[in-house]
Structures are given as C-alpha cells and as structure tokens.
C-alpha positions as CSV (number, residue, x, y, z in Angstrom):
1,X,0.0,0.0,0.0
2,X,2.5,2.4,1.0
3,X,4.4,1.5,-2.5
4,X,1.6,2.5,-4.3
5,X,1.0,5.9,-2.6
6,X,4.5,6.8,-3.0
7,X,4.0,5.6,-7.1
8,X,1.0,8.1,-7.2
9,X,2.8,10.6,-5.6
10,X,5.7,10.5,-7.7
11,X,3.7,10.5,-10.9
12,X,1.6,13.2,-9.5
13,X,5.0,15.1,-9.2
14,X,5.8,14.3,-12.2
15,X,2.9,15.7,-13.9
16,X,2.6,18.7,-12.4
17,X,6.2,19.6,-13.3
18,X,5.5,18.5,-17.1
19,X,2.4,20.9,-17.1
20,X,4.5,23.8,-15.6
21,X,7.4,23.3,-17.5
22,X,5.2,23.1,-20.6
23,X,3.6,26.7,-19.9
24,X,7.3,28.0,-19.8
25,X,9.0,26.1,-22.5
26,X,8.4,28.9,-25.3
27,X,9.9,31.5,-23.1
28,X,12.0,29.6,-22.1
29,X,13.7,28.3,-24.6
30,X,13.4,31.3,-27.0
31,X,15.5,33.3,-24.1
32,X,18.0,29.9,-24.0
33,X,18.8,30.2,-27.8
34,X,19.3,33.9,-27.6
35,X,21.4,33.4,-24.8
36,X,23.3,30.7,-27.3
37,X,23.6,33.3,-29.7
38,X,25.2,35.7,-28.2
39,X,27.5,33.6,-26.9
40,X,28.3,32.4,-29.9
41,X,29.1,35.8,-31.5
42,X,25.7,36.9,-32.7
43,X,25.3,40.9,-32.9
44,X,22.0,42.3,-31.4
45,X,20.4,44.8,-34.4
46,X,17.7,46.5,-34.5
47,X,15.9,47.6,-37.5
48,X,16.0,51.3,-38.0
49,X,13.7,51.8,-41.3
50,X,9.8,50.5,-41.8
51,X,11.3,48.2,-44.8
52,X,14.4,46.8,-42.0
53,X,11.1,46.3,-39.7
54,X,8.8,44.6,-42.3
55,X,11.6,42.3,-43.2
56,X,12.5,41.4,-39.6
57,X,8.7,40.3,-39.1
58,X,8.6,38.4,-42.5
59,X,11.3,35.9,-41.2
60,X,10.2,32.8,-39.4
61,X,9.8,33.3,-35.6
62,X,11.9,30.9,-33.4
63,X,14.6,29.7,-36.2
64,X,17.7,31.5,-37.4
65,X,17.1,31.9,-41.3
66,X,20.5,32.0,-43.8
67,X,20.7,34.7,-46.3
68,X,22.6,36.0,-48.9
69,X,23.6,39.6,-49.1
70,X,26.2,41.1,-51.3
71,X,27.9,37.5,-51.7
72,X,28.1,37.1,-48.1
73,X,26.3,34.7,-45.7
74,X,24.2,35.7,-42.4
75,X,22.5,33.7,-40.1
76,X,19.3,36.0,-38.5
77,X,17.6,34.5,-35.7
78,X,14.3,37.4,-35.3
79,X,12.8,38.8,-31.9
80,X,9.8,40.8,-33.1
81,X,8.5,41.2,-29.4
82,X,11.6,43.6,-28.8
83,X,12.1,44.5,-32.0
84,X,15.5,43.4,-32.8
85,X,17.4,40.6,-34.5
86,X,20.9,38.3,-33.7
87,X,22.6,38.3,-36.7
88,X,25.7,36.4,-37.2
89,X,28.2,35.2,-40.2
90,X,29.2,31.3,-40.8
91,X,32.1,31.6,-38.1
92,X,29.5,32.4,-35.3
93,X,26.5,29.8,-36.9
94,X,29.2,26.5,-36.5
95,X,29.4,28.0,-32.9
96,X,25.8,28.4,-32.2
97,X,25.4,24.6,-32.8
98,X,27.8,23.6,-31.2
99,X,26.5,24.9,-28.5
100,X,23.6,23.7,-29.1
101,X,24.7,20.4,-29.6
102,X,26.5,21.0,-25.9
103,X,23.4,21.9,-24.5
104,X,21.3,18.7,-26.0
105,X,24.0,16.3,-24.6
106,X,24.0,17.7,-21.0
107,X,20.1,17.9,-21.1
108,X,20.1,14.1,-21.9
109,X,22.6,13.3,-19.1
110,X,20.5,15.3,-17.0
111,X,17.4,13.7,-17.7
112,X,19.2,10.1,-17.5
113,X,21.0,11.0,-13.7
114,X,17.3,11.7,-13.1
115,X,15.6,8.3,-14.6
116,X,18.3,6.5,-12.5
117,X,17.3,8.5,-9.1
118,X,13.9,7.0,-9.6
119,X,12.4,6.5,-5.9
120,X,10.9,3.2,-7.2
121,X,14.4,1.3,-7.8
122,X,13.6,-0.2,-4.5
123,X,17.8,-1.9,-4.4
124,X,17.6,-2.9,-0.6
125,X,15.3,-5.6,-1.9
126,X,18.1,-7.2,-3.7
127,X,19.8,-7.4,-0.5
128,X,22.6,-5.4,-0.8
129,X,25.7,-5.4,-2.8
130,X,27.4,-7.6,-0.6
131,X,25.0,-10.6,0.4
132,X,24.4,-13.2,-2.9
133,X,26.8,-11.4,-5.1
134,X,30.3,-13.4,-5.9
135,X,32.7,-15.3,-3.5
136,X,31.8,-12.8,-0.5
137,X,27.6,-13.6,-0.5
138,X,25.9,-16.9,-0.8
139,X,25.8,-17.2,-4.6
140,X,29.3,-18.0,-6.1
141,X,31.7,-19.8,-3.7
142,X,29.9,-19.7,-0.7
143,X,30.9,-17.1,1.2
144,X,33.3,-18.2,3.6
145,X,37.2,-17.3,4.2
C-alpha cells in the first residue's frame, strides 16, 4: 500500500512539473537560444527603417534563417517582441550549434541521472551489494574465508 502511494505521488510530481514546465518552455527556450547566440558571437540589431522592420517580421519566428547579401552569408535569428534581431556570419553559426549540440548532450545526461534516481528502484530488496553477489555472499563460492 504504501508502495503504491509513493507511485502516485511521484507521478503526481511528475505531472505537475511537465504541465509547468510546458507553460514555460516557449519562453523559455526562446531566451536559452538567444542566450546561445550571443554567446556564440551573434550581434543584437535593431531595425531602423519601416522596410528593416517589415523584413524582420517576415522571417520565421523561433529559427535562425540563412541569407545571402552582397555574396556574403548571415545567419538571423528574429525577436519581433523587442524588436531586434541576432545576426551572425558562418564563423558564429558553426558555434551556435555547437553549443547547441552542448546543450542537448547535457540535457540528456541530466534527464538520464534523473531516470536512475527514480524513488521506485527499491535496491535494498536485492539485498545489498554484498549478500548473494560473488565469493563474499551466498551465490558463487559460498561465502566463507
């Protein structure tokens, strides 16, 4: 019984932090890519003329678009809601995923070190490391010196 509370407790935890983290994901990870950005060398600009402004809310929100200007290449990653735009070459770009790629890897060991701290993994019923494992517990070689 007391198992089974614990189970419904834990997957009560479980999905109230889905549904909270869910609300702030967009935020969230539209502020963690920025922050990516920058570190990766992105300028912040910020259009000056109605046609810099028209162009900055034609781009797709949320992905860094590649263009061509001049014979040069630019990444542009757009923020409409504060009206400005990171804007970086293909030096900065090859940063900005590697960093995300960085980022990806350490969320999955994350969310692995957390699987593995599951409260259910009930190891004292094994009994131990020591009893029934090799030549020091009851399974191989007995046990005794």
């Amino acid at each position: 019984m007391k198992q089974i509370r614990v189970a419904f407790m834990v997957i009560s935890a479980i999905a109230l932090s889905a549904l909270m983290i869910g609300c702030a994901t967009t935020q969230t990870s539209t502020q963690n890519k920025e922050s990516m950005l920058v570190a990766s060398g992105f300028k912040t600009v910020t259009p000056k003329t109605a046609a810099q402004q028209q162009k900055l809310q034609k781009l797709p929100p949320g992905k860094v678009t590649m263009i061509n200007k001049k014979g040069k290449t630019y990444y542009i990653f757009p923020d409409p809601a504060q009206n400005r735009a990171y804007v970086g070459g293909p030096n900065e770009y090859q940063a900005y995923q590697q960093a995300r790629a960085a980022n990806k890897l350490a969320k999955e060991n994350l969310e692995t070190a957390e699987m593995y701290q599951d409260a259910e993994m009930d190891w004292g019923g094994w009994g131990g490391w020591g009893a029934g494992w090799g030549p020091m517990g009851m399974g191989i070689g007995g046990g005794r010196f």
